[in-house]
N, C-alpha and C positions, 0 to 999 in steps of 0.2 A: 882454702878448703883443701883436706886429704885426701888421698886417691881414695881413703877407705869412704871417708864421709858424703864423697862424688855419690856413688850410687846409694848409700840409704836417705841421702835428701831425694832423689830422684823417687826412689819407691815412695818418703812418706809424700811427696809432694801425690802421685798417682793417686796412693791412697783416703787420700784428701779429698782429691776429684771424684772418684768413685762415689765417695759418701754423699757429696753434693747433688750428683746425680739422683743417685738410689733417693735423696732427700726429693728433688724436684718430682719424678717420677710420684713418692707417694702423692704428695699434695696434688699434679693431675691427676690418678687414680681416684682420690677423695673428691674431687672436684665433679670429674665424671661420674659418679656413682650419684652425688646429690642429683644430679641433673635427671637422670635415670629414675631417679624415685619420683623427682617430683612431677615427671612426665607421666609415672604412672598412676597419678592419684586417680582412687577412683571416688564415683559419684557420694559414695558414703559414708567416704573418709573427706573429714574438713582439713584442707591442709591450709595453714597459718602461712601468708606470705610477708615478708618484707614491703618495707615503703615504698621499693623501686616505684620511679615513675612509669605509668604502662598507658596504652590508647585506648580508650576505653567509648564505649556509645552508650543509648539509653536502649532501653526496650521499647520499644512503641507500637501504638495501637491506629494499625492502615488499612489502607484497601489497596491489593495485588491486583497486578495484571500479568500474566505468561506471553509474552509474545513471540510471533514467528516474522520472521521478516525477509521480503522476498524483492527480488532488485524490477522495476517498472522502467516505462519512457516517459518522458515527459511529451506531449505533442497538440494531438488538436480530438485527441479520441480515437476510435474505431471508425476507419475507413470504410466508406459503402461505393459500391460502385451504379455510376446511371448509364442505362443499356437506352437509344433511341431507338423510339418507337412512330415515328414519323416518316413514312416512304420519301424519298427526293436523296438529293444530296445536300450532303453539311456545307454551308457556306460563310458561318462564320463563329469562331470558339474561344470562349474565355483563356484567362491567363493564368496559369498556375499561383495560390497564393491570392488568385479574386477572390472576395466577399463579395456572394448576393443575397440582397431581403426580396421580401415578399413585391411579387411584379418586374422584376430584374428579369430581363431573356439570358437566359443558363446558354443556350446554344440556336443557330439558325437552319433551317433548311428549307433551301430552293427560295432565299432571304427571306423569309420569313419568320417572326422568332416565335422560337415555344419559351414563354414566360416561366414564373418560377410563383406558385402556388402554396403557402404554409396550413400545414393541416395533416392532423393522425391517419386519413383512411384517402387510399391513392385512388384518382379517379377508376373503375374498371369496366364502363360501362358506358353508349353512348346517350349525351342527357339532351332533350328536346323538350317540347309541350305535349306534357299528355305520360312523360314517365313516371315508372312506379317514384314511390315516397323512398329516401333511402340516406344513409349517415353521406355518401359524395354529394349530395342535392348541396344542405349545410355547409359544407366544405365551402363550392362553389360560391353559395353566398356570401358567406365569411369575409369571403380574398374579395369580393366586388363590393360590397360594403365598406372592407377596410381601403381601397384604393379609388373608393369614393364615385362609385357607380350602384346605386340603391331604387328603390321603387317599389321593393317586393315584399317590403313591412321588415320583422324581426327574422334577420335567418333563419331557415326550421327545412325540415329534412324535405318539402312538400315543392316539387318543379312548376313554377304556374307562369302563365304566359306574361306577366309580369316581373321572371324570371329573365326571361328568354328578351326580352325588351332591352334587361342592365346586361347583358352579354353581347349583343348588338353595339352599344353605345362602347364598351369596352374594346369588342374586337376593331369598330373602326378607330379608336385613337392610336391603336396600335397598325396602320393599317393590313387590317385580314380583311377577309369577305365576311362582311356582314349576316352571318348563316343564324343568330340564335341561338346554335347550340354549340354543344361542347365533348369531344371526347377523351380514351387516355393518352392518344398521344399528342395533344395541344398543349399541352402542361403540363410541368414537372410539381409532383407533391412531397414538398420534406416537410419535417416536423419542426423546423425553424429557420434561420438563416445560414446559407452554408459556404462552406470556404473551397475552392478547387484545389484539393491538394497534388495528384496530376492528371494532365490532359492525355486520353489515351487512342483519341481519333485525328486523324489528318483533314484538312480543309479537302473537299471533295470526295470524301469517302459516303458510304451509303449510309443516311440517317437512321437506318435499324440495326445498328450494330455498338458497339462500346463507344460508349462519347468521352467518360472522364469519370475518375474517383474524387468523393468530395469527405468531407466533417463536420461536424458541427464548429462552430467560431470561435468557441472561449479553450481557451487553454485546460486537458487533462489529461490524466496519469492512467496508462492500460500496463496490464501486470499480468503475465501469467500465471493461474493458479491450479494446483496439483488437484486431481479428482478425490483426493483425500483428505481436503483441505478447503473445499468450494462452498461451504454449512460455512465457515468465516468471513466470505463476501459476499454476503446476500446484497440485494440493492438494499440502500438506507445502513448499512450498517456503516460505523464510523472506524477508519483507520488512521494513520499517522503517517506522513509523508516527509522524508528527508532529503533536500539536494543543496550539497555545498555547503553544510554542515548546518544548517537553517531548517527548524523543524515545522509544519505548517498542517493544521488536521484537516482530511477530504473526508469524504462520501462516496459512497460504492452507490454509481446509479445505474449500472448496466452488467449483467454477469449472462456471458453465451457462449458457446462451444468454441473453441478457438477454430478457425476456417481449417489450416494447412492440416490439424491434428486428427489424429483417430483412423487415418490414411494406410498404415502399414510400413512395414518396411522395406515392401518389394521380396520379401525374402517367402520362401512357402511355410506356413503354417506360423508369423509371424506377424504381430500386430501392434500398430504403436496404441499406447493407451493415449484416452481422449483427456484433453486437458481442455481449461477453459479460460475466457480472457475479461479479467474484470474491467468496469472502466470506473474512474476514481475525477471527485471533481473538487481541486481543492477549497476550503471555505472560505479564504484567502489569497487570492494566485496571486495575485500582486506579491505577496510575500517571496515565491519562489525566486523574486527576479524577473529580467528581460527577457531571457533566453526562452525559444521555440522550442528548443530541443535538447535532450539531456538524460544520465541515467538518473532513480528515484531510488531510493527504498522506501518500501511499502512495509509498515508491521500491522499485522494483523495479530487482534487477542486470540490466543489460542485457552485459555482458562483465567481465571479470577475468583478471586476472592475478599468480602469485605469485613472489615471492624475484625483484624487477625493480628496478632500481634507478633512483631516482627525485627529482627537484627540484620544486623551485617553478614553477609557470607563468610565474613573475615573470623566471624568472632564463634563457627562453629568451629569444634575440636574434637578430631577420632578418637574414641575411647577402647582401650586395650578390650574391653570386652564386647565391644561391638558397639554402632550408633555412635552418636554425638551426643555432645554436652558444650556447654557453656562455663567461661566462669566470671560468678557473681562477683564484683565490689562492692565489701562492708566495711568502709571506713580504710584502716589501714590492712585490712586482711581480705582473700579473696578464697571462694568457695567453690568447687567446683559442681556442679548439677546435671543430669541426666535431659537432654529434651528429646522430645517427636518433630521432626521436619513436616512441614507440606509445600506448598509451592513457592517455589525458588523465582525471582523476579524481578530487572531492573536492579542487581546488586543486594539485594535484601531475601530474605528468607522468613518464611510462616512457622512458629516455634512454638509446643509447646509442652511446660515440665512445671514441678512444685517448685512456688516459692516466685515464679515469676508472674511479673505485672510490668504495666506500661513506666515510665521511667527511672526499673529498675537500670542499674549501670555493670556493664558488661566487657571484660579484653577482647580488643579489637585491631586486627592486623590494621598498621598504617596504611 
């Protein structure tokens, strides 16, 4: 090579390069500008697509649910607390974690036990021969019937000296004094069997003061629920309960003011708002597992809707001129369509626009 030829190979070789460039450059330019259009088709323009393989879903015809979903405990329910009502001293007290049924001495005093009573309406009144008619008469019978002290015919709300006979026979196998009657502090009335969840009296404290907080025995789910929000856990209404990745559907059977809330802040002219505490009883507990205790989510429907037809979230698409649309697969070409949203739910979305029906087929993000 000549010293002349040295620098005009070098120029055309640059020149060379240039053009290659300038060359790549258009063809991205062309590239992006396709891209560009075809992002902006709009709903009334059909744009003809290619084979490319794409993910696509059906259109279909469901029933939504919107849910809200709030975190619960798993445990033994709403704790109550039992204040004694029997003068003396406590002389002897269950073990946290005891289960009593019906006829179990809950707690003793001056050793004497106050038995354990099941029934909706607590003693409040003292019963003898000769008291008014009244729903604790019932009660009374109920527990001496089921524990197999009878005589007084069909329990019924009516005190008769034939009463006062099977309360006798009862008090002495437990030995009491033989008196006939019965007041409220001789026995504790819960609405079933209960569990001591803690013990909050000492041995020899005064039997009319806090004895212990109890629960009912079967395992459920309490949830705080917003004042905004307490129309979604009425009792009876049905939820959905997840712990440990295991889904299992409860029942809302108790919905009341949460105790600590609705207190304040301490602060002047400041208030905490009142929230409330559902309780949740699953339909299945065995499902949950072994465990006593544990965090839950709770979802609760906040709207629905039925026989609505419906896509993937995936497969809605912003349109330049506002809203969404869809696009249809026909065959080897795809269209795109204008739709109306409604409630969004569980990954799927409520759609609707011309042209669609239940297993029309639609692009759908993977």
């Amino acid at each position: 090579m000549s010293a002349v030829d040295g620098p005009r190979a070098v120029r055309r070789r640059r020149r060379i390069r240039w053009v290659v460039a300038g060359a790549v450059l258009v063809v991205l330019l062309g590239v992006g500008t396709g891209v560009v259009l075809t992002r902006r088709v709009t709903p009334t323009a059909a744009a003809a697509q290619g084979p490319a393989a794409v993910e696509t879903a059906e259109v279909v015809r469901t029933d939504l649910a919107e849910r809200r979903t709030e975190t619960g405990k798993l445990g033994y329910g709403e704790e109550h607390t039992l204040t004694g009502r029997r003068p003396g001293t406590i002389t002897a007290l269950p073990a946290a974690g005891a289960v009593l049924d019906r006829g179990a001495s809950v707690y003793q005093v001056d050793a004497r036990p106050v038995p354990l009573f099941l029934g909706a309406v607590p003693l409040y009144r003292d019963l003898a021969t000769g008291a008014d008619a009244g729903p604790d008469v019932a009660v009374v019978e109920e527990n001496l019937k089921a524990l197999g002290f009878t005589g007084f015919g069909t329990p019924n709300s009516t005190f008769t000296a034939a009463t006062a006979t099977a309360i006798k026979k009862w008090q002495k196998s437990l030995g009491l004094d033989q008196t006939g009657t019965l007041g409220p502090a001789d026995v504790v009335v819960a609405p079933g069997p209960l569990r001591v969840s803690t013990v909050t009296a000492e041995l020899g404290a005064p039997g009319t003061g806090s004895v212990l907080t109890w629960t009912g025995t079967g395992r459920a789910v309490t949830v705080e629920v917003d004042p905004a929000y307490k129309d979604l856990a009425k009792p009876g209404t049905k939820v959905t309960l997840t712990m440990a990745g295991t889904s299992v559907p409860g029942t809302v059977t108790a919905l009341a003011p949460t105790a600590d809330s609705g207190e304040g802040t301490g602060r002047p002219g400041e208030e905490q708002e009142q929230t409330f505490t559902a309780t949740i009883i699953p339909d299945d507990p065995a499902a949950l597992g072994g465990s006593d205790a544990g965090s839950v989510d709770v979802r609760l429907t906040t709207g629905s809707r039925e026989g609505v037809l419906a896509v993937p979230v995936g497969a809605l698409l912003a349109l330049s001129e506002g809203g969404y649309g869809v696009e249809i697969v026909e065959g080897d070409a795809r269209r795109l369509v204008a739709v109306q949203t409604g409630l969004f739910a569980d990954g799927m979305v409520e759609v609707t626009g011309a042209d669609l029906e239940a297993g029309t087929r639609v692009v759908t993000t993977a």
